[in-house]
Z-matrix of the N, CA and C atoms (Angstrom, degrees):
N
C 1 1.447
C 2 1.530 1 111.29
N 3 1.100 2 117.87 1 -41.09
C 4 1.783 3 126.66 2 -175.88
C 5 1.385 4 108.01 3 -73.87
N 6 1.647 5 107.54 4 -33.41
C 7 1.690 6 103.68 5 169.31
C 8 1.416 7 115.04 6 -67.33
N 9 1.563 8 137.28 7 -25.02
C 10 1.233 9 144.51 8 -135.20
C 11 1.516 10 86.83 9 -113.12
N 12 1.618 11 115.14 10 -46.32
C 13 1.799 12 117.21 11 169.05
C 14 1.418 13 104.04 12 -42.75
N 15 1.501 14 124.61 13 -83.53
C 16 1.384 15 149.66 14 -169.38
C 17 1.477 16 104.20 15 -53.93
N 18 0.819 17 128.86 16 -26.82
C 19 1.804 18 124.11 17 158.23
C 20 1.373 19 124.30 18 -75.26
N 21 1.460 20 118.78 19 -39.70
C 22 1.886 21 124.48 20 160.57
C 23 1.366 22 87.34 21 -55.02
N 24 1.421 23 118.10 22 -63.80
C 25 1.835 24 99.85 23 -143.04
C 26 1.649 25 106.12 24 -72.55
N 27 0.989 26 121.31 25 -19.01
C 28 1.587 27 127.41 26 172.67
C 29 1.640 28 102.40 27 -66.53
N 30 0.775 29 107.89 28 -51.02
C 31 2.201 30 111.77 29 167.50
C 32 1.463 31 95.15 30 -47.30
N 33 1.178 32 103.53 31 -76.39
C 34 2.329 33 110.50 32 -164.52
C 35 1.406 34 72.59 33 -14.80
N 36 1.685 35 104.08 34 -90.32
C 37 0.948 36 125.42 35 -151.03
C 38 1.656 37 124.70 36 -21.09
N 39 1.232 38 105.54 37 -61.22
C 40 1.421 39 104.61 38 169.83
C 41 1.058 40 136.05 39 -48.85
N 42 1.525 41 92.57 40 -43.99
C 43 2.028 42 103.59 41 171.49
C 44 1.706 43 109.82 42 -72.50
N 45 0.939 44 109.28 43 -22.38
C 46 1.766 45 103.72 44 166.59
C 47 1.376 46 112.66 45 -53.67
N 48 1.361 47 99.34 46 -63.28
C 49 1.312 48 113.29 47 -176.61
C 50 1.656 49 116.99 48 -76.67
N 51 1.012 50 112.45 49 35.31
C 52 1.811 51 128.17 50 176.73
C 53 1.410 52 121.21 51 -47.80
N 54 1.146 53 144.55 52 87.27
C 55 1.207 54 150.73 53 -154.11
C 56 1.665 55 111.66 54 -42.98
N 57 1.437 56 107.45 55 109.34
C 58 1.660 57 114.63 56 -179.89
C 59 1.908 58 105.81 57 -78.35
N 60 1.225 59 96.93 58 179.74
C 61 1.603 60 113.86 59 -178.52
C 62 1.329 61 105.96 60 -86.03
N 63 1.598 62 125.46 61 145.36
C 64 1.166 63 138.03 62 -157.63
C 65 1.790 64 78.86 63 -102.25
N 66 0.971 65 158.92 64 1.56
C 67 1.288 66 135.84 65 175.80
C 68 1.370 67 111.17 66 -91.45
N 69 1.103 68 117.59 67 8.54
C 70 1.764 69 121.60 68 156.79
C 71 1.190 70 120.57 69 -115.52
N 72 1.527 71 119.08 70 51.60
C 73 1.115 72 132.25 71 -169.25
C 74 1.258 73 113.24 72 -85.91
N 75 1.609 74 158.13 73 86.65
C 76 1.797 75 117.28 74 -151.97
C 77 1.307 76 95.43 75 -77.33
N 78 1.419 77 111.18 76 162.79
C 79 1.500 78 126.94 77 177.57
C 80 1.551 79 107.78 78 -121.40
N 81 1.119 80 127.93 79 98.44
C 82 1.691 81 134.06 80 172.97
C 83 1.210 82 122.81 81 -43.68
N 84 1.415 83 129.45 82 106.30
C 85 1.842 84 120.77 83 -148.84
C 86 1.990 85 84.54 84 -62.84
N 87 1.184 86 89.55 85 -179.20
C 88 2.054 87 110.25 86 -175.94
C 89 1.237 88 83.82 87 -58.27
N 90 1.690 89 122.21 88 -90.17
C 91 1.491 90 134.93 89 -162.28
C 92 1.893 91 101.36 90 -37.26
N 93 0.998 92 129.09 91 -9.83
C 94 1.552 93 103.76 92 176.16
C 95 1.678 94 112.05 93 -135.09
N 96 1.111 95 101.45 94 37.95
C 97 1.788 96 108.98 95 -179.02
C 98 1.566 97 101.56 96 -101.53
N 99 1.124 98 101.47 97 126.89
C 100 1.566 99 112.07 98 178.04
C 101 1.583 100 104.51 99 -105.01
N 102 1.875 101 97.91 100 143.16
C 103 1.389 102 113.24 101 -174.13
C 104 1.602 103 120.08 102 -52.89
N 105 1.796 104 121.08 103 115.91
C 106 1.064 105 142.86 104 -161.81
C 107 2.231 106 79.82 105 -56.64
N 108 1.768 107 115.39 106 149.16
C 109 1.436 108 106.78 107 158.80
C 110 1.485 109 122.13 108 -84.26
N 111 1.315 110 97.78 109 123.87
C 112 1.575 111 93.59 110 179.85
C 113 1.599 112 121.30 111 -75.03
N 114 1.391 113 118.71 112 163.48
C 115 1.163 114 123.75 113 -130.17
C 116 1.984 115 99.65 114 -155.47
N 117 1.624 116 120.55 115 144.50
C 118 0.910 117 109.83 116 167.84
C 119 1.451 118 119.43 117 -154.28
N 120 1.739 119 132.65 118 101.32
C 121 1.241 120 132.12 119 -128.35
C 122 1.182 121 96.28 120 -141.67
N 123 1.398 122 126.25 121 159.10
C 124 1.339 123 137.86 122 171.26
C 125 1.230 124 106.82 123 -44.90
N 126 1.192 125 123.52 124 157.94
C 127 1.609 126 134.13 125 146.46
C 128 1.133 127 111.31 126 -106.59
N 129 2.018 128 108.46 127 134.80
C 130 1.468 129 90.24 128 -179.13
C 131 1.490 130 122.46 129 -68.69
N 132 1.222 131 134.74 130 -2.86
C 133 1.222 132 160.53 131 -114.37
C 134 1.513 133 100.22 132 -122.57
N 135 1.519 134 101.29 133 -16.81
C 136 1.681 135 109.35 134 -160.56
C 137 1.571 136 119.06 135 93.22
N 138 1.486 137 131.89 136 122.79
C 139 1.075 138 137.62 137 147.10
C 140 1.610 139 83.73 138 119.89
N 141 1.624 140 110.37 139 -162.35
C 142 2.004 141 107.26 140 -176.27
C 143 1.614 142 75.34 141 -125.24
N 144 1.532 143 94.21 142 174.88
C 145 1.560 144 143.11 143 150.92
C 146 0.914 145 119.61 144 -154.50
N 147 1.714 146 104.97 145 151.27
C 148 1.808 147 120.53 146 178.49
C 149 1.540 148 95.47 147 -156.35
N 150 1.551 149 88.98 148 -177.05
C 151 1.589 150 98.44 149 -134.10
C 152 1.844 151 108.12 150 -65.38
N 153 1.247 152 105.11 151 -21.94
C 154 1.738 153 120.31 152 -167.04
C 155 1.678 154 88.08 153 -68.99
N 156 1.535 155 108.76 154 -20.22
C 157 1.830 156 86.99 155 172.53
C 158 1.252 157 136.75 156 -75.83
N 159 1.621 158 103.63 157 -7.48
C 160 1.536 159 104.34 158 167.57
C 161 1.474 160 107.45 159 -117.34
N 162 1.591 161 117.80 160 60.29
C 163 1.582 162 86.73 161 -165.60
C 164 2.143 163 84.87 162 -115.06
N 165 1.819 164 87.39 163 147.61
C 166 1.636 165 93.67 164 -168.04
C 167 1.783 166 83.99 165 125.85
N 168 1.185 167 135.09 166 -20.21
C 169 1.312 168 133.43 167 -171.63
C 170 1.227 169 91.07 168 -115.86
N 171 1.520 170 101.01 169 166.14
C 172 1.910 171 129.55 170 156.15
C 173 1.417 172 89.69 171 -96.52
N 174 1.218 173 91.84 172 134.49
C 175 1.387 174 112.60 173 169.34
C 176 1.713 175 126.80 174 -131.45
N 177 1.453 176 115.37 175 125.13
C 178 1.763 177 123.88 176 -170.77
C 179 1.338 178 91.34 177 -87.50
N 180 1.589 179 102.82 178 109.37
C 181 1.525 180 94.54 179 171.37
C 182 1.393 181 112.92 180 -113.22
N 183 1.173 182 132.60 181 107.38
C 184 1.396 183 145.11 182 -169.71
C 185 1.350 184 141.71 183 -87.51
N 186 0.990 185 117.69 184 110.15
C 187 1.759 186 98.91 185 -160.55
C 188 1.889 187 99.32 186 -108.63
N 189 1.504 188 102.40 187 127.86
C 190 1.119 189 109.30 188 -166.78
C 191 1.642 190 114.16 189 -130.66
N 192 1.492 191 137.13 190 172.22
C 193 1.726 192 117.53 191 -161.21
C 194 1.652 193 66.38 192 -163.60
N 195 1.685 194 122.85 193 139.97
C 196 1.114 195 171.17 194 100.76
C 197 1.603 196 109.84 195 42.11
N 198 1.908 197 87.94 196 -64.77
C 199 1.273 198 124.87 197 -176.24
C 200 1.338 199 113.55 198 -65.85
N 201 1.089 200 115.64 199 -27.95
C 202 2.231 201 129.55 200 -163.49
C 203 1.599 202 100.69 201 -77.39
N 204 0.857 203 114.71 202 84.97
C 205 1.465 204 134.29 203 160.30
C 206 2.202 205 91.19 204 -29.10
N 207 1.318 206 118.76 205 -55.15
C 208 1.469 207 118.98 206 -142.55
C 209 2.334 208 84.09 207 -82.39
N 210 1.076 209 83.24 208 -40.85
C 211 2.079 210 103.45 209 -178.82
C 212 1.402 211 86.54 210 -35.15
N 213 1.337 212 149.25 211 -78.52
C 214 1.260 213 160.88 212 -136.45
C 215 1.327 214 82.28 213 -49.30
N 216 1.703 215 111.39 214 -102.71
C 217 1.047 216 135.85 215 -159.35
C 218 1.883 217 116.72 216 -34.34
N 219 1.129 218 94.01 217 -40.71
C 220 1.647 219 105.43 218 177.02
C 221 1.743 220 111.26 219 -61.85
N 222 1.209 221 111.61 220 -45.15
C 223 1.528 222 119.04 221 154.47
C 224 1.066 223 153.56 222 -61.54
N 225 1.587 224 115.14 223 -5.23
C 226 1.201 225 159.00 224 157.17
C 227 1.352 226 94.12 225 -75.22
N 228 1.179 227 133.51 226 -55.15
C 229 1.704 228 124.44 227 -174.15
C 230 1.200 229 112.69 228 -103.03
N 231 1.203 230 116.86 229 -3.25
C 232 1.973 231 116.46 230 156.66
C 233 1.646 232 98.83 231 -62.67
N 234 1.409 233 99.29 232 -57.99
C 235 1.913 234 83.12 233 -169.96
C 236 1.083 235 117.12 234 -33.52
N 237 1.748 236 108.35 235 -52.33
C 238 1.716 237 116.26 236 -148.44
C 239 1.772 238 87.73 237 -58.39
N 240 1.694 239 113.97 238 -54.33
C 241 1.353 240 95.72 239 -173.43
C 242 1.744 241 121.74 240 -58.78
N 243 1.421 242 124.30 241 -37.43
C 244 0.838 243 118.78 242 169.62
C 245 1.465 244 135.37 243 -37.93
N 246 1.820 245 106.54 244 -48.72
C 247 1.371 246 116.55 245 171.08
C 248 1.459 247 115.76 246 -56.53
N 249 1.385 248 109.70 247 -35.51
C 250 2.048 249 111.49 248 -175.26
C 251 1.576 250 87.18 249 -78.25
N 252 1.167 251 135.51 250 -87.95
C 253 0.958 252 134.31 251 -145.29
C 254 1.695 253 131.59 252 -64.45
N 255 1.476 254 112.65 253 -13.25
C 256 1.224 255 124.27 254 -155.94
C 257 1.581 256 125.12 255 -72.05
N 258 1.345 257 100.54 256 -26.90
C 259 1.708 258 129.57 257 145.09
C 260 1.946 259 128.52 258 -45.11
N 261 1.269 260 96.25 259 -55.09
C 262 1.334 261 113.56 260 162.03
C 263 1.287 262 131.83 261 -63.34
N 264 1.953 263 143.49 262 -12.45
C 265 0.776 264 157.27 263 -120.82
C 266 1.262 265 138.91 264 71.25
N 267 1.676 266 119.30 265 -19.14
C 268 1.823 267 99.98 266 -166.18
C 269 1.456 268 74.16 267 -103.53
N 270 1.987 269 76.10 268 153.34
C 271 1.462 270 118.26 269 175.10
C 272 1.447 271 100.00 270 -118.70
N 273 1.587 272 122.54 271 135.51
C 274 1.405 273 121.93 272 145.35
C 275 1.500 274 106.87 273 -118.73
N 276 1.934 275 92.79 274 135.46
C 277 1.651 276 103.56 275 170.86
C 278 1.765 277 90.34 276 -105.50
N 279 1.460 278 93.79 277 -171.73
C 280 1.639 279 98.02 278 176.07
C 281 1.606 280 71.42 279 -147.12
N 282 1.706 281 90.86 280 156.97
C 283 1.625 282 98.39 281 164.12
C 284 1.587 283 96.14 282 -138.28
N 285 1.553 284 116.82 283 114.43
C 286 1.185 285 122.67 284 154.86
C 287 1.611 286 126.62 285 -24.44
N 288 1.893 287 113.49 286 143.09
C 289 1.378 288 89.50 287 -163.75
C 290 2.296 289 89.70 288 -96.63
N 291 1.231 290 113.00 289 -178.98
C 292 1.494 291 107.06 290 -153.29
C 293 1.305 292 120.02 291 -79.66
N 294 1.746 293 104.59 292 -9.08
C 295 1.334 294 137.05 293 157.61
C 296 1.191 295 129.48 294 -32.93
N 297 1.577 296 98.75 295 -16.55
C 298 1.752 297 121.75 296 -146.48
C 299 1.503 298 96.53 297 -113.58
N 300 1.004 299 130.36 298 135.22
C 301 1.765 300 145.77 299 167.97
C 302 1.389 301 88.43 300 -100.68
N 303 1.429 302 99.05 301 143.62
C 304 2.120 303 125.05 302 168.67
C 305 1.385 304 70.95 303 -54.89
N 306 1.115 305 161.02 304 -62.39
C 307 1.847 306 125.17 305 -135.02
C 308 1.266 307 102.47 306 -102.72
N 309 1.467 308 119.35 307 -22.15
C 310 1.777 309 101.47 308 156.95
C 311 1.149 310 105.17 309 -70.96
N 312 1.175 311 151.99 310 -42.52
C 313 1.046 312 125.59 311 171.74
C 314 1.466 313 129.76 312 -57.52
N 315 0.820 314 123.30 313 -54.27
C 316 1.718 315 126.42 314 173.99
C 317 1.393 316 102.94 315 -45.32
N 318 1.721 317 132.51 316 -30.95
C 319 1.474 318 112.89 317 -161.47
C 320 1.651 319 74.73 318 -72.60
N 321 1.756 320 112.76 319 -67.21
C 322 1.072 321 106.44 320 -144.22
C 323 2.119 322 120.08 321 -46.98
N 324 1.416 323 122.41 322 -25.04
C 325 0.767 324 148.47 323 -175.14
C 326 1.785 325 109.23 324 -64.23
N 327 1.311 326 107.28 325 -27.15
C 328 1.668 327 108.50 326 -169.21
C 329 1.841 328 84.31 327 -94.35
N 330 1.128 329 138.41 328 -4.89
C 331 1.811 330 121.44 329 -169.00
C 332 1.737 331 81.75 330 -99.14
N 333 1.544 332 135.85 331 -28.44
C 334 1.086 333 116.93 332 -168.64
C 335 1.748 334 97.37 333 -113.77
N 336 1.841 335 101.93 334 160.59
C 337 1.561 336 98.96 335 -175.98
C 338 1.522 337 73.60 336 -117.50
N 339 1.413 338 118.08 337 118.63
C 340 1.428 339 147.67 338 147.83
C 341 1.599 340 128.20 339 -99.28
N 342 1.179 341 122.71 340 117.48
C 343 1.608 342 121.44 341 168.88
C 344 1.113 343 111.06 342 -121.08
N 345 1.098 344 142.05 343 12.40
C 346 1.791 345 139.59 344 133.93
C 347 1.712 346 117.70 345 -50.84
N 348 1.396 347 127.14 346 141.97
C 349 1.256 348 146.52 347 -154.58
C 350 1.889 349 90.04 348 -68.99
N 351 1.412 350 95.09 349 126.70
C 352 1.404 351 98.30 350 173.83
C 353 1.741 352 105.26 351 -104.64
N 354 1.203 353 122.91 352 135.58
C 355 1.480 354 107.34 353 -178.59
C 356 1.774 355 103.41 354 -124.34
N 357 1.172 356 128.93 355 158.06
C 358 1.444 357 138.79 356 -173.69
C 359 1.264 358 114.59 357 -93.92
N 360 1.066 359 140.26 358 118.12
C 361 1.964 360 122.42 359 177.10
C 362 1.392 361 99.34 360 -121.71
N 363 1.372 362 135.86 361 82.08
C 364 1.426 363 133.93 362 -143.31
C 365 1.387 364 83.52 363 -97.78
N 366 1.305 365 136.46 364 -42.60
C 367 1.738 366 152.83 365 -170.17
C 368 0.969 367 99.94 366 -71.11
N 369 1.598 368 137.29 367 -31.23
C 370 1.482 369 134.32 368 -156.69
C 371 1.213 370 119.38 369 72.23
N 372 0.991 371 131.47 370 -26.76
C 373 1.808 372 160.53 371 -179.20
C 374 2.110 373 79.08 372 -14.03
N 375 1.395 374 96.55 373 -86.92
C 376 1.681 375 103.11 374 -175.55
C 377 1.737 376 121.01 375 -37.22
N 378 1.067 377 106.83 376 -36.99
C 379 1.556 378 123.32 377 178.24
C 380 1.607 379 101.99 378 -52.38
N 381 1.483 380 82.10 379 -65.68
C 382 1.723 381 106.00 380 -179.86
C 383 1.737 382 118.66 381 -37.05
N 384 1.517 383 103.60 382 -64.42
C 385 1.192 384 122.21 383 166.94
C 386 1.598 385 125.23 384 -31.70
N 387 1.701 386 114.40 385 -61.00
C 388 1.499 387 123.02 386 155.28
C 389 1.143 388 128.89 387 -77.86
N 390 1.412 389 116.60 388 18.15
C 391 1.270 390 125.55 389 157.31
C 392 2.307 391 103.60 390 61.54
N 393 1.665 392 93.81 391 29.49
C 394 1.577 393 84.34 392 -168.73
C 395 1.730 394 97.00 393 -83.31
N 396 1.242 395 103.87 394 139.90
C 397 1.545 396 116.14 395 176.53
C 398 1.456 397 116.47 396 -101.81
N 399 1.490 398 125.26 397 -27.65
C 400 1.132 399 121.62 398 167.77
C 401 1.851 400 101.39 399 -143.03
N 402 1.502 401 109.81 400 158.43
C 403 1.488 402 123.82 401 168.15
C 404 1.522 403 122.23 402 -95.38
N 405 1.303 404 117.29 403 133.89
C 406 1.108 405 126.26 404 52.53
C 407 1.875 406 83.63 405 -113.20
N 408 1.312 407 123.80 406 157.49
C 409 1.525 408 129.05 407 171.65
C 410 1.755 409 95.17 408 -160.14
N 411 1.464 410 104.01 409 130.79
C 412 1.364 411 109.16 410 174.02
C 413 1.660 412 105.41 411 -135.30
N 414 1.359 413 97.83 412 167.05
C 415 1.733 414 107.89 413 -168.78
C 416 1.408 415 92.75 414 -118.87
N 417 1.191 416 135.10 415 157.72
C 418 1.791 417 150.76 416 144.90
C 419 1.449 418 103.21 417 -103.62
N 420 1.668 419 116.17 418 111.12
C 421 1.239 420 114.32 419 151.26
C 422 1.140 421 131.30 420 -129.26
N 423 1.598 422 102.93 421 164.91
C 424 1.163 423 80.46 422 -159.22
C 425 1.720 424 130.47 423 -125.78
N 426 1.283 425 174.93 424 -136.44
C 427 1.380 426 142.63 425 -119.50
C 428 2.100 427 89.48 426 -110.63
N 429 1.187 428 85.78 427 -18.82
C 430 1.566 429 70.16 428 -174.58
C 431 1.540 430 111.08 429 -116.30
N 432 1.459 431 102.69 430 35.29
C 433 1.661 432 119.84 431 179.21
C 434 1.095 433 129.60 432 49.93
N 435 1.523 434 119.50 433 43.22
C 436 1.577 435 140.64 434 -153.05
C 437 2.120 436 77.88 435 -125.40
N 438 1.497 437 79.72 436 135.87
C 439 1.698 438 83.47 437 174.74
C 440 1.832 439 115.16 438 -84.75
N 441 1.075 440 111.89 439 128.04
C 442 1.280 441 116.88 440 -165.22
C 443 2.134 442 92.15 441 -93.76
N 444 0.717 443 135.03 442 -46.15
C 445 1.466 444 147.03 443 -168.76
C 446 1.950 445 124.61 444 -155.31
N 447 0.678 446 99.65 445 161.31
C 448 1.680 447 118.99 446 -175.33
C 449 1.176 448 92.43 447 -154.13
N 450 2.042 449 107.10 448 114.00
C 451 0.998 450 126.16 449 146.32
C 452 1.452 451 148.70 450 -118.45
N 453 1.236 452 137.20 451 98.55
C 454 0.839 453 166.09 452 158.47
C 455 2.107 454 125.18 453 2.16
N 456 0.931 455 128.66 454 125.78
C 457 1.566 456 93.20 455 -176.30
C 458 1.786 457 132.40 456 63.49
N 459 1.450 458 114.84 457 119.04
C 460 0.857 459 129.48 458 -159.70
C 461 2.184 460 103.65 459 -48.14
N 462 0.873 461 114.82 460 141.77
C 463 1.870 462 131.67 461 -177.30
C 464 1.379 463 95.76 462 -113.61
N 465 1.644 464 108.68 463 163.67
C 466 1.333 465 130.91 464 137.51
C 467 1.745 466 129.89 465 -90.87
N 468 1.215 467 84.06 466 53.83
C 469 1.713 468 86.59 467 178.26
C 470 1.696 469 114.10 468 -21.32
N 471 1.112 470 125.48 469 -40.86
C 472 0.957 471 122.71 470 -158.35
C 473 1.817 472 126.48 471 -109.36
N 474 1.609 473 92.50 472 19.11
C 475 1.406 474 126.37 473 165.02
C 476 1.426 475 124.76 474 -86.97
N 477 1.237 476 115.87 475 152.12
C 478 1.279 477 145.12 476 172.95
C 479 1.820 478 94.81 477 -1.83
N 480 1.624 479 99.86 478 -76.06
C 481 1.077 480 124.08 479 -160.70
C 482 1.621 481 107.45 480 -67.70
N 483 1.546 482 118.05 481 -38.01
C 484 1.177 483 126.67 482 173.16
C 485 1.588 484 128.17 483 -49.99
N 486 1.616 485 86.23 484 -33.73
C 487 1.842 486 100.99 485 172.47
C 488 1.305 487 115.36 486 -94.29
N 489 1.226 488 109.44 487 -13.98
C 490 1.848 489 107.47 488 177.60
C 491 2.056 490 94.00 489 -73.15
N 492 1.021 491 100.17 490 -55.17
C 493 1.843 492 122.34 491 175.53
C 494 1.177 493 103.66 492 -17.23
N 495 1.370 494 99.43 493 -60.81
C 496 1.762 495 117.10 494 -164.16
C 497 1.320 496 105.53 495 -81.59
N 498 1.360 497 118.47 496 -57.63
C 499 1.511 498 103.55 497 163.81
C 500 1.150 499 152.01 498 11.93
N 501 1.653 500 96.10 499 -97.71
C 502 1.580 501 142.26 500 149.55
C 503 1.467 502 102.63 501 -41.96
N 504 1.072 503 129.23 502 -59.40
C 505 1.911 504 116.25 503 167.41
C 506 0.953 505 136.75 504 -34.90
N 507 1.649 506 93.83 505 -51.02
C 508 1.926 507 90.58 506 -179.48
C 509 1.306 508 103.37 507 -117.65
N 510 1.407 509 135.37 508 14.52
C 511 1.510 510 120.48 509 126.02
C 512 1.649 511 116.75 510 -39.97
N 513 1.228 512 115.91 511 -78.61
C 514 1.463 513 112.89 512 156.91
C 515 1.227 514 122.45 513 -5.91
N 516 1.195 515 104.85 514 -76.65
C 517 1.515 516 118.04 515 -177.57
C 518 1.589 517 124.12 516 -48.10
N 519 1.092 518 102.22 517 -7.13
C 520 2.057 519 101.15 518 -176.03
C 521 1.617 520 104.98 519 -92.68
C-alpha cells in the first residue's frame, strides 16, 4: 500500500512539474549578469571538475536527483543538444542532487546513454552554492561565467525553442 501511495505521488509530482516552453526563458542583458559561484566536485567519471574548466563556453548547468521522475526525461534532451552543439561551445554538466550515492547514480546512469559531464555533490556544498531548493533547476552560463538565466522546472532542451536558445548563446558567445 505505501509503495502504491509513493508511486501516485512521484507521478503528481511530475505532472506538476510538466515541462514549460523555453521561450520564457529571461535572459540577463551582458552589463547585469553576476559571476556564476565557482565550484569543484567529483566526476562520476573519476577525477573533479569545476566551473573555470569550461570557461570560454556556455555552459547548461543542471541540477538533477535520481529520484525526479521529470530529471530523466530533461536529460534525454540535454544530450540531443549536447551532441549538436558540443563542438560549437556549449557544454552541459549535471550535478547530482546529495541525496544521491555513486551507486544510485551509476544504476540510474546505466538505463540512460549520457556523454555530458556527470558531477557528484554528495555534501550539497554546490546545491548550496546556487541556492537550488528543488530539481530539476538549470543555469546558462555564459563564456566568462556570468549567469545568463536560472531555470526552474523541467524544459525541452531539445525543442524548437531550445535550439533557437542555444543558438543565440553562443552566437553571443564568440
Amino acid at each position: 500500500m505505501y509503495k502504491t501511495i509513493f508511486v501516485s505521488l512521484l507521478l503528481m509530482v511530475g505532472a506538476a512539474q510538466a515541462s514549460t516552453s523555453l521561450t520564457d526563458v529571461p535572459i540577463v542583458p551582458v552589463v547585469e549578469r553576476q559571476d556564476a559561484p565557482d565550484f569543484i566536485s567529483e566526476s562520476f567519471h573519476g577525477g573533479t571538475a569545476g566551473l573555470a574548466d569550461y570557461k570560454g563556453k556556455v555552459v547548461l548547468l543542471h541540477f538533477w536527483a535520481t529520484w525526479c521522475l521529470p530529471c530523466r526525461e530533461e536529460m534525454l534532451g540535454m544530450e540531443k543538444l549536447w551532441q549538436k552543439y558540443k563542438d560549437q561551445g556549449l557544454v552541459v554538466v549535471t550535478i547530482s542532487h546529495a541525496t544521491d550515492s555513486k551507486a544510485d547514480v551509476e544504476t540510474y546512469l546505466k538505463a540512460l546513454d549520457l556523454s555530458f559531464p556527470i558531477l557528484l555533490d554528495q555534501e550539497g556544498k554546490v546545491n548550496g552554492q546556487y541556492s537550488v531548493s528543488r530539481v530539476p533547476t538549470s543555469f546558462l552560463i555564459d563564456g566568462n561565467g556570468k549567469v545568463i538565466s536560472r531555470v526552474a522546472g523541467m524544459k525541452e532542451w531539445d525543442s524548437t525553442e531550445g535550439v533557437q536558445l542555444v543558438e543565440k548563446l553562443l552566437s553571443e558567445n564568440l
